[in-house]
Every structure is written in C-alpha cells, then in structure tokens.
PDB file of N, CA, C, O and CB in Angstrom:
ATOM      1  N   UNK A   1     110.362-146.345 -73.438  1.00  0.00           N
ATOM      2  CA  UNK A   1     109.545-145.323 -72.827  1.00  0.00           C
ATOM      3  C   UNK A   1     109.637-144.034 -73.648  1.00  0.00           C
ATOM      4  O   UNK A   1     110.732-143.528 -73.896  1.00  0.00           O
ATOM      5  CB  UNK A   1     109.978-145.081 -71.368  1.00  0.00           C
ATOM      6  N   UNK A   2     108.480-143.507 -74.068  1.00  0.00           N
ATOM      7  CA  UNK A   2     108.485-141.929 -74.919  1.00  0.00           C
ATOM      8  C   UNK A   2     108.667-141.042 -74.117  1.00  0.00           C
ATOM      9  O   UNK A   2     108.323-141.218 -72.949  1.00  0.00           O
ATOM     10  CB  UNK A   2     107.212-141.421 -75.673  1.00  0.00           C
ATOM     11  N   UNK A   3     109.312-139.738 -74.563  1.00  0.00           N
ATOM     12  CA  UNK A   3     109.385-138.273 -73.413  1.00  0.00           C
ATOM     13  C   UNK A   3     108.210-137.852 -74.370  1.00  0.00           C
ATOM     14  O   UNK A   3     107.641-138.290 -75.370  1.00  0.00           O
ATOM     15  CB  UNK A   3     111.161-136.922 -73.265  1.00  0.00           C
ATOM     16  N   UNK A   4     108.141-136.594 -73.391  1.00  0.00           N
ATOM     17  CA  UNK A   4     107.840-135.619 -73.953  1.00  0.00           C
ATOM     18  C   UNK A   4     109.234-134.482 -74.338  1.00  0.00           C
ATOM     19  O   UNK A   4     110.188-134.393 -73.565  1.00  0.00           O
ATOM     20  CB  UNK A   4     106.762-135.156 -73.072  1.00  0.00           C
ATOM     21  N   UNK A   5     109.146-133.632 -75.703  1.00  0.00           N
ATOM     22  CA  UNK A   5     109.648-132.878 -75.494  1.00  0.00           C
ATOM     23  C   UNK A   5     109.238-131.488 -75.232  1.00  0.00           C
ATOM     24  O   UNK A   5     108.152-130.945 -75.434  1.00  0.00           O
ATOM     25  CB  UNK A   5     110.210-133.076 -76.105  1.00  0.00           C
ATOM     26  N   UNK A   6     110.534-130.942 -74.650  1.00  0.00           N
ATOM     27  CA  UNK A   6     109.986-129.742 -73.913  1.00  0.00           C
ATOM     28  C   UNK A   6     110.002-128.512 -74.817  1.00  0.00           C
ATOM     29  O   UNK A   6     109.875-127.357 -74.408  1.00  0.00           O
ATOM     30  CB  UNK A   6     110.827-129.444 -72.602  1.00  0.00           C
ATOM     31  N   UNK A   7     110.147-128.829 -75.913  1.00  0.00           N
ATOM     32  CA  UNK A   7     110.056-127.277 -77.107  1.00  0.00           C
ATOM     33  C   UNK A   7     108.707-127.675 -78.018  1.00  0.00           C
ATOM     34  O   UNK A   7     107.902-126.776 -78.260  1.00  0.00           O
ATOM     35  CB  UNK A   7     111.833-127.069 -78.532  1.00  0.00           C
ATOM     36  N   UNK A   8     108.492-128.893 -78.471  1.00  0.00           N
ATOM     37  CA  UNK A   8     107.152-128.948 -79.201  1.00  0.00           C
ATOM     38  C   UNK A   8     105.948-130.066 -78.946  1.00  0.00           C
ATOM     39  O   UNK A   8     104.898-130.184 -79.577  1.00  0.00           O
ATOM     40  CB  UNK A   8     107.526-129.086 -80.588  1.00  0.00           C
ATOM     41  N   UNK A   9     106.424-130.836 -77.838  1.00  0.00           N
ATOM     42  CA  UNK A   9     105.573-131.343 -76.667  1.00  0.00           C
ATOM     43  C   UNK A   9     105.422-132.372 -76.952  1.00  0.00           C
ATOM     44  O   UNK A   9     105.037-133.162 -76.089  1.00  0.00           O
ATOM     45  CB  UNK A   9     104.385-130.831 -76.314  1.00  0.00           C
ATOM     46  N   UNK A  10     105.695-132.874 -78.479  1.00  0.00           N
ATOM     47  CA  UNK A  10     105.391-134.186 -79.170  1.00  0.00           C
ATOM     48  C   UNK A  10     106.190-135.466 -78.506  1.00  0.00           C
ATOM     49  O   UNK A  10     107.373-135.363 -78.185  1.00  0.00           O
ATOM     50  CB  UNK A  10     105.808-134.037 -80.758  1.00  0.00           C
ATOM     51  N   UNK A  11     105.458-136.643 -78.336  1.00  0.00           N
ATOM     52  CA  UNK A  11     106.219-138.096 -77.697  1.00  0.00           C
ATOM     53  C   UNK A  11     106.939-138.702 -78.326  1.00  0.00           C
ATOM     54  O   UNK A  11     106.445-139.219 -79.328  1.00  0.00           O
ATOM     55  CB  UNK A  11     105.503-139.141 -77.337  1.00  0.00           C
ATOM     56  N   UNK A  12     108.217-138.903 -78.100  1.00  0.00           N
ATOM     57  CA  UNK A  12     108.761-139.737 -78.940  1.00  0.00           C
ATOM     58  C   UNK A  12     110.118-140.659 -78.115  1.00  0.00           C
ATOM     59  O   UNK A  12     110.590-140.265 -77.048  1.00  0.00           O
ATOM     60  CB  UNK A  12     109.187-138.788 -80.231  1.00  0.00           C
ATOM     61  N   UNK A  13     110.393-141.366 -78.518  1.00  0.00           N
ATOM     62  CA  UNK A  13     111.785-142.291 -78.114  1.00  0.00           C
ATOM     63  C   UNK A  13     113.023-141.389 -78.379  1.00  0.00           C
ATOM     64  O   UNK A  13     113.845-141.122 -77.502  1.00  0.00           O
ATOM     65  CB  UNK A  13     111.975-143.811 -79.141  1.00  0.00           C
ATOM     66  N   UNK A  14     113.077-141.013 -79.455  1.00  0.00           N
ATOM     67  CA  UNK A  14     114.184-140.570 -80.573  1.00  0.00           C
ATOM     68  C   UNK A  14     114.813-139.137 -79.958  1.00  0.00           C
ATOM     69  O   UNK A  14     115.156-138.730 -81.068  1.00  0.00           O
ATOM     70  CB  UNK A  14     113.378-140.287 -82.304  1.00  0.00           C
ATOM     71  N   UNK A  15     115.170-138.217 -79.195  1.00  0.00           N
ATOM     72  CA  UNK A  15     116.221-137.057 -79.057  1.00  0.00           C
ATOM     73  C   UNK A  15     117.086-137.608 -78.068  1.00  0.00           C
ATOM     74  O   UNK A  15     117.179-138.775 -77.689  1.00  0.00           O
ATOM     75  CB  UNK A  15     115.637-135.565 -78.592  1.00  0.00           C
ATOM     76  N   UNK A  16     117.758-136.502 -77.676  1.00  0.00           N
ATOM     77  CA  UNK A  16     118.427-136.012 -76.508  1.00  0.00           C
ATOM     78  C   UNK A  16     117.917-135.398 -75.423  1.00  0.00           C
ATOM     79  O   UNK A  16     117.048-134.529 -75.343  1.00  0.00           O
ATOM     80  CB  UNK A  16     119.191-135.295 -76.816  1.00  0.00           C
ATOM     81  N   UNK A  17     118.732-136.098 -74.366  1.00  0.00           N
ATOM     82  CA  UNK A  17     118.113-135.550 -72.593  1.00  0.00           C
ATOM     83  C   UNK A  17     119.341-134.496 -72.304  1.00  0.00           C
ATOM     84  O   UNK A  17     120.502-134.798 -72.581  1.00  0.00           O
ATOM     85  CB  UNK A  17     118.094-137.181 -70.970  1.00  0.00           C
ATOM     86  N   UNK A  18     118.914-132.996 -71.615  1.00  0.00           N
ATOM     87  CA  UNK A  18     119.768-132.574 -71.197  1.00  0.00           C
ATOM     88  C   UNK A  18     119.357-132.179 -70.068  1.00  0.00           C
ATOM     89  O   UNK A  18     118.166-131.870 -70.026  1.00  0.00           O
ATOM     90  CB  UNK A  18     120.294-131.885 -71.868  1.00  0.00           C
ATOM     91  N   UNK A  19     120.179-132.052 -68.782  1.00  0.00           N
ATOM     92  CA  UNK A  19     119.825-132.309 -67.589  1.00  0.00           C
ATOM     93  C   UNK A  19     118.854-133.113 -67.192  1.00  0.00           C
ATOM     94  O   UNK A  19     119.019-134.333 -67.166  1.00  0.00           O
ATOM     95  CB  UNK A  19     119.648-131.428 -67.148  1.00  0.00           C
ATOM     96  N   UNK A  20     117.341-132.333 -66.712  1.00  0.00           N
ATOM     97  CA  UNK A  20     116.119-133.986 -66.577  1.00  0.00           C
ATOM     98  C   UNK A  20     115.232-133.672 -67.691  1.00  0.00           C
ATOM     99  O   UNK A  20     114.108-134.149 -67.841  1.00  0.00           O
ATOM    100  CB  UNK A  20     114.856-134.232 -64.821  1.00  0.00           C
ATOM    101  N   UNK A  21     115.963-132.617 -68.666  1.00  0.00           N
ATOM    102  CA  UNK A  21     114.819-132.454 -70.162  1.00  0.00           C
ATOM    103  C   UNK A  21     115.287-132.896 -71.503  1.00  0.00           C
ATOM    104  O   UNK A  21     116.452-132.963 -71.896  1.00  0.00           O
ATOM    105  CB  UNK A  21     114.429-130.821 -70.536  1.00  0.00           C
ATOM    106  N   UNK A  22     114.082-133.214 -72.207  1.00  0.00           N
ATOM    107  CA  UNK A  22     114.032-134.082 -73.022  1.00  0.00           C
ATOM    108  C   UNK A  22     114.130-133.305 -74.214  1.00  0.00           C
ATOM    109  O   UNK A  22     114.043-132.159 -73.773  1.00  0.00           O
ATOM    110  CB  UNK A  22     112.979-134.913 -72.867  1.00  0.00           C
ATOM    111  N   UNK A  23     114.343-133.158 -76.272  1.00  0.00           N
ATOM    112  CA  UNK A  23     114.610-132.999 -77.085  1.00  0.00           C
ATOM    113  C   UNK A  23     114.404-133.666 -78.166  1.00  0.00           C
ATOM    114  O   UNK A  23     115.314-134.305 -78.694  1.00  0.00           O
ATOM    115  CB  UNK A  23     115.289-132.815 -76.877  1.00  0.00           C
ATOM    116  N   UNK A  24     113.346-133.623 -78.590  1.00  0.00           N
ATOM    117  CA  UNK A  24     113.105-134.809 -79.740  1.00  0.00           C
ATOM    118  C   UNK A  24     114.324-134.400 -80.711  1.00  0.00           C
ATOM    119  O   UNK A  24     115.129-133.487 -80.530  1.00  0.00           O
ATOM    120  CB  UNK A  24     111.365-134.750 -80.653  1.00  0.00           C
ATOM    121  N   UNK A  25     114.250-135.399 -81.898  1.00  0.00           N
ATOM    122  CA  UNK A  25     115.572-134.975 -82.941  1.00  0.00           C
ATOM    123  C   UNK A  25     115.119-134.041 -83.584  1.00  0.00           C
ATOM    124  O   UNK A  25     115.865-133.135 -83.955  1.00  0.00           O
ATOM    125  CB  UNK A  25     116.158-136.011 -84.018  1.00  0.00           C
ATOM    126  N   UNK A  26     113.765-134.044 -83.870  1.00  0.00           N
ATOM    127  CA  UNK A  26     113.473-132.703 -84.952  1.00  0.00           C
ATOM    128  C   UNK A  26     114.027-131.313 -84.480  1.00  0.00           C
ATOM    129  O   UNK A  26     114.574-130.438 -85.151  1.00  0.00           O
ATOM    130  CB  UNK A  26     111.764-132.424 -85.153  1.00  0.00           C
ATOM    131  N   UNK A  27     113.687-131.355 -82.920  1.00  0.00           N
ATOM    132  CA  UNK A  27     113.679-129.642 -82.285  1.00  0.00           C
ATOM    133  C   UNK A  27     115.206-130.042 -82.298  1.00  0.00           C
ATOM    134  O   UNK A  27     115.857-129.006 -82.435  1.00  0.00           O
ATOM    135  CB  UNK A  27     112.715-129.018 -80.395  1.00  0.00           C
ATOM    136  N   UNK A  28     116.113-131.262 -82.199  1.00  0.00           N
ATOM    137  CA  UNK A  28     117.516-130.435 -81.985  1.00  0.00           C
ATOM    138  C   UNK A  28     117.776-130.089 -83.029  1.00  0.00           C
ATOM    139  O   UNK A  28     118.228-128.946 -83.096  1.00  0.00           O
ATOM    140  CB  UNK A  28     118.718-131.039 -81.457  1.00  0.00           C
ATOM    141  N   UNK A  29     117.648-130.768 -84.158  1.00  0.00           N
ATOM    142  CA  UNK A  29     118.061-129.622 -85.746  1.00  0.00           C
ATOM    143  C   UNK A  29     117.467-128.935 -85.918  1.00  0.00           C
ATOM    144  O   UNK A  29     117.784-128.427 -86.994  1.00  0.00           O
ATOM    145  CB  UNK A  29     118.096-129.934 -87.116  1.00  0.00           C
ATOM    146  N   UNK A  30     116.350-128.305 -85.357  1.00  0.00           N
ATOM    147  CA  UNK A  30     116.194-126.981 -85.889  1.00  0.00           C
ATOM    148  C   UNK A  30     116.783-125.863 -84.620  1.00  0.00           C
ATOM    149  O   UNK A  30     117.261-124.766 -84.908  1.00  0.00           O
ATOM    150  CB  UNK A  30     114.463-126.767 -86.321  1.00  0.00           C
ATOM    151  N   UNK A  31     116.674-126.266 -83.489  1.00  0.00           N
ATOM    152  CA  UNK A  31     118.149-125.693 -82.677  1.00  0.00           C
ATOM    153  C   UNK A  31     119.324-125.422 -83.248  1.00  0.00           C
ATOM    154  O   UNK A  31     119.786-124.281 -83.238  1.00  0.00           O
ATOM    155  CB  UNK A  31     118.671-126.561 -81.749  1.00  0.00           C
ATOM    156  N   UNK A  32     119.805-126.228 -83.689  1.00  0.00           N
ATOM    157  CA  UNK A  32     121.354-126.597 -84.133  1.00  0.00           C
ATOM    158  C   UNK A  32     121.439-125.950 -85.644  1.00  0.00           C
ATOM    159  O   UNK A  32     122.579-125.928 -86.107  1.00  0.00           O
ATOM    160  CB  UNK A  32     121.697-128.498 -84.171  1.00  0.00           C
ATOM    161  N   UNK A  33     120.374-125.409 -86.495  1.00  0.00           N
ATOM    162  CA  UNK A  33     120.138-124.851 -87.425  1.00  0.00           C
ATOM    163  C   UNK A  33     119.582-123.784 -87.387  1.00  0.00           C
ATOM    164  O   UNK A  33     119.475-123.138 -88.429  1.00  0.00           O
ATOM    165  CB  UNK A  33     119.714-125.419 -88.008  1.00  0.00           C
ATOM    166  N   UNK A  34     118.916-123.150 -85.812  1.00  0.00           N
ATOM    167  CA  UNK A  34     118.495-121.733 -85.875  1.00  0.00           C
ATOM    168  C   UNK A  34     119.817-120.440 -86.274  1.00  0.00           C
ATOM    169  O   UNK A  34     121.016-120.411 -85.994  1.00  0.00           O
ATOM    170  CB  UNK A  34     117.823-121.481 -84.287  1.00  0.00           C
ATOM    171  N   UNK A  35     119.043-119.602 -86.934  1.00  0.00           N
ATOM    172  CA  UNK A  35     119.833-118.336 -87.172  1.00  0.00           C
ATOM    173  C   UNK A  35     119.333-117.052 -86.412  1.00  0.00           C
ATOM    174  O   UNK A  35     118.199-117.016 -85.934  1.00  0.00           O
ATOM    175  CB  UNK A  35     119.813-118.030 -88.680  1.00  0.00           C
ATOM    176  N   UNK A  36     120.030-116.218 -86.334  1.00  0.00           N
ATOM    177  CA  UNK A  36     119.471-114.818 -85.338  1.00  0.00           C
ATOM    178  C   UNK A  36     118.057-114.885 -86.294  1.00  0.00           C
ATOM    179  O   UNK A  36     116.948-115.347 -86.025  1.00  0.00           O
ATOM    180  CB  UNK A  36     120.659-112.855 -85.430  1.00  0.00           C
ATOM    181  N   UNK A  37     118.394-114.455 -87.093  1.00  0.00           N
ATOM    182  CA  UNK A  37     117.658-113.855 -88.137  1.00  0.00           C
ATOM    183  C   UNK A  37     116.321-114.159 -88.435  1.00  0.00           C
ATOM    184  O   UNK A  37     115.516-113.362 -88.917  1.00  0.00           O
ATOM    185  CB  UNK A  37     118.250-114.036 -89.167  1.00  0.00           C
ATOM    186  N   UNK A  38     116.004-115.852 -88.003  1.00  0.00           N
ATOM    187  CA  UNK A  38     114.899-116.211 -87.640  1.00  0.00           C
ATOM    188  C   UNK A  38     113.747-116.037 -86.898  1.00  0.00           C
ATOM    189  O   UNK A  38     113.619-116.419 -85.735  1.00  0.00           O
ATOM    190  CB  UNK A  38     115.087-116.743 -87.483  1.00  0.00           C
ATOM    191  N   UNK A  39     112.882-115.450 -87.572  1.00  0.00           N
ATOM    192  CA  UNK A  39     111.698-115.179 -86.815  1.00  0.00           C
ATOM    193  C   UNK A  39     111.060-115.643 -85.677  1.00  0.00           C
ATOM    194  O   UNK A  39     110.311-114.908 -85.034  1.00  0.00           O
ATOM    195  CB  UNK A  39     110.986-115.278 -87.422  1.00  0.00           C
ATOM    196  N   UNK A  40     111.417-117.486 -85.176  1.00  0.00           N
ATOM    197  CA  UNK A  40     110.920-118.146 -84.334  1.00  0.00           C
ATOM    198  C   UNK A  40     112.404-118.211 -83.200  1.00  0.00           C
ATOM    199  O   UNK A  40     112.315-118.924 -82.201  1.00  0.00           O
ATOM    200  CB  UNK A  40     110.239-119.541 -85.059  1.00  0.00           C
ATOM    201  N   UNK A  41     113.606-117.482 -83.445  1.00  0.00           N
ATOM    202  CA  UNK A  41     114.786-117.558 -82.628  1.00  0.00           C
ATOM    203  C   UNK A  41     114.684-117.546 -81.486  1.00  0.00           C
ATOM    204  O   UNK A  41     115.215-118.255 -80.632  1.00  0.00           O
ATOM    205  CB  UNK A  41     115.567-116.774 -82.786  1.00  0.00           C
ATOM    206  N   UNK A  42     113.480-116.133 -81.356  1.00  0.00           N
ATOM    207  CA  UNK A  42     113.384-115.943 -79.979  1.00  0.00           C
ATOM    208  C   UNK A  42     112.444-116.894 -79.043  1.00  0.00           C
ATOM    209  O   UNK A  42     112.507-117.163 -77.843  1.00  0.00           O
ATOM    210  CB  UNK A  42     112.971-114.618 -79.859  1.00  0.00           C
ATOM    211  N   UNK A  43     111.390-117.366 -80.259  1.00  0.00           N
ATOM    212  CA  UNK A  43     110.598-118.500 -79.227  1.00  0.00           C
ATOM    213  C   UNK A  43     111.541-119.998 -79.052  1.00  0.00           C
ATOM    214  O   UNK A  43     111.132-120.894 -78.315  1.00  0.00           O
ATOM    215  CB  UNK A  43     108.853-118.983 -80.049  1.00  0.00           C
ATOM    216  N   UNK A  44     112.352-120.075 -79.539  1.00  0.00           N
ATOM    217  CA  UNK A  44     113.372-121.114 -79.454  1.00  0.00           C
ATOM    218  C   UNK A  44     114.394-120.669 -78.190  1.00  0.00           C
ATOM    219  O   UNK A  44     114.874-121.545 -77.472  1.00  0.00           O
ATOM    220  CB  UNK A  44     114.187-121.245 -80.973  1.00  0.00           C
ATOM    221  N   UNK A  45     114.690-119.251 -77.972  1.00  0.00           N
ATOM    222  CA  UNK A  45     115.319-119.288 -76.914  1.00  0.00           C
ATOM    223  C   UNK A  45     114.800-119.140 -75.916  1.00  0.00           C
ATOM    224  O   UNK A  45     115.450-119.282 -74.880  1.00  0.00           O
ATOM    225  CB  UNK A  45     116.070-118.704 -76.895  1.00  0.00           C
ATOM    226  N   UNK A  46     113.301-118.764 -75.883  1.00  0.00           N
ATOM    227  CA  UNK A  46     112.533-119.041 -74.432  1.00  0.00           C
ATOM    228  C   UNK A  46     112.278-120.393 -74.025  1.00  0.00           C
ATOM    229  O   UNK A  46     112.295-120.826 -72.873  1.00  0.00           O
ATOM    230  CB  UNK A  46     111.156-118.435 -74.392  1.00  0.00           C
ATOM    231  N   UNK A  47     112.024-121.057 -75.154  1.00  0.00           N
ATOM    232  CA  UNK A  47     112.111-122.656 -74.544  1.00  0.00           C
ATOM    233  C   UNK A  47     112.946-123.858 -73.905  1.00  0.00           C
ATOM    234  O   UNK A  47     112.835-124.886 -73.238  1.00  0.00           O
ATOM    235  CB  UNK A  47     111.876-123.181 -75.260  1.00  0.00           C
ATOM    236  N   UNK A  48     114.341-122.591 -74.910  1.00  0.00           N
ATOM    237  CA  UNK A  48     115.069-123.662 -74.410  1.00  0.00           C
ATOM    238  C   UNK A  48     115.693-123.199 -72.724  1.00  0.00           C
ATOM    239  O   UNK A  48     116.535-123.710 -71.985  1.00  0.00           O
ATOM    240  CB  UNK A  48     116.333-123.987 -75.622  1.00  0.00           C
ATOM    241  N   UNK A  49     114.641-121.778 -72.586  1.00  0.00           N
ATOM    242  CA  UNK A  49     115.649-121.494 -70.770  1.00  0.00           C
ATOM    243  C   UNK A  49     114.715-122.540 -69.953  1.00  0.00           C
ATOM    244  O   UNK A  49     114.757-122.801 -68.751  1.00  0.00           O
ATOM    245  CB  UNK A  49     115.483-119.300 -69.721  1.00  0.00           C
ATOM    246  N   UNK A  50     113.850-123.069 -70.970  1.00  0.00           N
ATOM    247  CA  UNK A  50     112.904-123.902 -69.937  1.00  0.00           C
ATOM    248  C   UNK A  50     113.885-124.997 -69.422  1.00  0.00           C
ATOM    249  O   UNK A  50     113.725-125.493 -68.307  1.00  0.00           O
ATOM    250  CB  UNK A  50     111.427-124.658 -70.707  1.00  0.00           C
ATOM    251  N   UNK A  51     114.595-125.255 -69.999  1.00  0.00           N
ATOM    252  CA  UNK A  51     116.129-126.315 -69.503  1.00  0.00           C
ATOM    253  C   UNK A  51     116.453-126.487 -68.069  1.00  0.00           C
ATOM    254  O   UNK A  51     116.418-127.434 -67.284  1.00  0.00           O
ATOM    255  CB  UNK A  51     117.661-125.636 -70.044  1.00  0.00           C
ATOM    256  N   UNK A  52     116.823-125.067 -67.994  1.00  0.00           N
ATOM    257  CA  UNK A  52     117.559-124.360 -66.991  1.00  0.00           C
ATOM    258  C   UNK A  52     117.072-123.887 -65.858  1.00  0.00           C
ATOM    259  O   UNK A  52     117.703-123.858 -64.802  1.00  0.00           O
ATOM    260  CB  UNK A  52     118.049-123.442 -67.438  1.00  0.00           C
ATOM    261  N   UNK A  53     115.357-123.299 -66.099  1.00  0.00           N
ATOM    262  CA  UNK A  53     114.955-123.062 -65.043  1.00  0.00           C
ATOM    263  C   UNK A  53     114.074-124.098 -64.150  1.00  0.00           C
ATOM    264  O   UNK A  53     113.679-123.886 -63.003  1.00  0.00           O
ATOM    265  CB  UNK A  53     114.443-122.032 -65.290  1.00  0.00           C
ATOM    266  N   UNK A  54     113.796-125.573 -65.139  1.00  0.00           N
ATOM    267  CA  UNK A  54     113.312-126.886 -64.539  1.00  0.00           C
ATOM    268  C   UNK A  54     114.316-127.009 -63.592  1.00  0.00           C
ATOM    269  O   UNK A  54     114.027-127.096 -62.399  1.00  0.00           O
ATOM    270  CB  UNK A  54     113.178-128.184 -65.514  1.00  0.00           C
ATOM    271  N   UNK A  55     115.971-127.033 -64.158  1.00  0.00           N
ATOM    272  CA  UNK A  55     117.058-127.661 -63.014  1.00  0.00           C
ATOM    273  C   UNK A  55     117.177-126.840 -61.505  1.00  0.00           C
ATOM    274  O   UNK A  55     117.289-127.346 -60.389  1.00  0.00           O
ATOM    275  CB  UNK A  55     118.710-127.585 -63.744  1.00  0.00           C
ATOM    276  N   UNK A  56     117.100-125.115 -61.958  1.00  0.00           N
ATOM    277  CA  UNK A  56     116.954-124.281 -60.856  1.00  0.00           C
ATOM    278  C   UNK A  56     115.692-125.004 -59.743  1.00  0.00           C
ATOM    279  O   UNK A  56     115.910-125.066 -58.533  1.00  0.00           O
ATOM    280  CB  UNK A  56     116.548-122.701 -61.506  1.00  0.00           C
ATOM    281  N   UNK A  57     114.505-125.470 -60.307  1.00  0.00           N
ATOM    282  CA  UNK A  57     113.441-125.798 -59.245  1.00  0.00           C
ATOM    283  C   UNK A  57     114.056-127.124 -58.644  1.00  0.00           C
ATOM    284  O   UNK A  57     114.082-127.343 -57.433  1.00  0.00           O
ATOM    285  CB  UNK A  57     111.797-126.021 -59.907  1.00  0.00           C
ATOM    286  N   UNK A  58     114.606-128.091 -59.716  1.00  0.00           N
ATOM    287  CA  UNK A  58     114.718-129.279 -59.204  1.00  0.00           C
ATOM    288  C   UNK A  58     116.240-129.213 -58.242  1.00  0.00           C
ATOM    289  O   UNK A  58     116.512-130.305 -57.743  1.00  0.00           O
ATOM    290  CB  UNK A  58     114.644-130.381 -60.491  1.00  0.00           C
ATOM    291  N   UNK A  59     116.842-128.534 -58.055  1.00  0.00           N
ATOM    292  CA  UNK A  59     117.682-128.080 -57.146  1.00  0.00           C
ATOM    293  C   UNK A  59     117.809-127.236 -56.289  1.00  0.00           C
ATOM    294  O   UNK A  59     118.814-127.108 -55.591  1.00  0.00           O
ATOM    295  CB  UNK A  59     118.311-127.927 -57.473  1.00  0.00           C
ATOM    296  N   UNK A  60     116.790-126.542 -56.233  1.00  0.00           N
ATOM    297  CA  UNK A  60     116.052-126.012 -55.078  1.00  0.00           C
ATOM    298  C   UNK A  60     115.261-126.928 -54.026  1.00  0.00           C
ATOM    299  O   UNK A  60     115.161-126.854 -52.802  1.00  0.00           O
ATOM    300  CB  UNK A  60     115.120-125.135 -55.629  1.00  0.00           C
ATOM    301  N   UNK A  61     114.651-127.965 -55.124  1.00  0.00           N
ATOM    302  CA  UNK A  61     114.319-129.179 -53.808  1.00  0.00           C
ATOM    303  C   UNK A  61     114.917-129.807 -53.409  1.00  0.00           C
ATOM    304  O   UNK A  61     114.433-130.564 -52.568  1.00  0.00           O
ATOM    305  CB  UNK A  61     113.607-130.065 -53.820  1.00  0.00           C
ATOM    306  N   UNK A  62     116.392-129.924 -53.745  1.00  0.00           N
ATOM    307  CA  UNK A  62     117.006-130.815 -53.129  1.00  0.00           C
ATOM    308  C   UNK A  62     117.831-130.731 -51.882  1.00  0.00           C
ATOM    309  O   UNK A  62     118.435-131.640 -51.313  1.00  0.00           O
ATOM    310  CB  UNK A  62     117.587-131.217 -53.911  1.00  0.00           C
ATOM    311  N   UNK A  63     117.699-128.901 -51.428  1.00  0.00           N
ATOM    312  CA  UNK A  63     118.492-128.390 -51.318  1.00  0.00           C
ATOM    313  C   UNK A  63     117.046-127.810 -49.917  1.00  0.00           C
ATOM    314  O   UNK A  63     117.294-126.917 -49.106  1.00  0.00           O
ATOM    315  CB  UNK A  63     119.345-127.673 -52.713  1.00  0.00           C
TER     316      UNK A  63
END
C-alpha cells in the first residue's frame, strides 16, 4: 500500500511513519540534512508541525 507523504505529497511505499504520518525517504534526508541556514528550513519546519498537530486532532477525537 503507498502513503502519501505529508511534506511533498508524493506516493510511495519507501519512508517512515511517525505517529499516523507518513515520510517518504527523500523528505527524511533532506530533514535529517536541513541546516538553519537553509532557505526552505522554515518551510520544512512548518510541515513537519503538521506531525503533531494531525495527532493533537486525532486525540482530541478520541477523547
């Protein structure tokens, strides 16, 4: 079964799941290889609160 991932939307088999979100391999090395200094840092760290604030909703419904 393909995800989607949740930083560049593309389908694939191939990343990591963290909590109920998905990570293709490309976006985790360039995660795992971002620098401050990088121009796209900050759109990398808005995506990745997308993580966090999926789990906030999905635990709000459970709840």
């Amino acid at each position: 079964m393909e995800n989607n991932c949740i930083l560049c939307s593309c389908q694939t088999k191939q990343g990591i799941k963290i909590l109920e979100s998905f990570i293709c391999t490309k976006c985790v090395d360039l995660v795992s290889k971002a620098e401050v200094e990088n121009p796209n840092y900050k759109d990398i760290l808005f995506k990745m609160k997308k993580i966090w604030a999926e789990d906030d909703k999905g635990q709000a419904a459970k709840n």
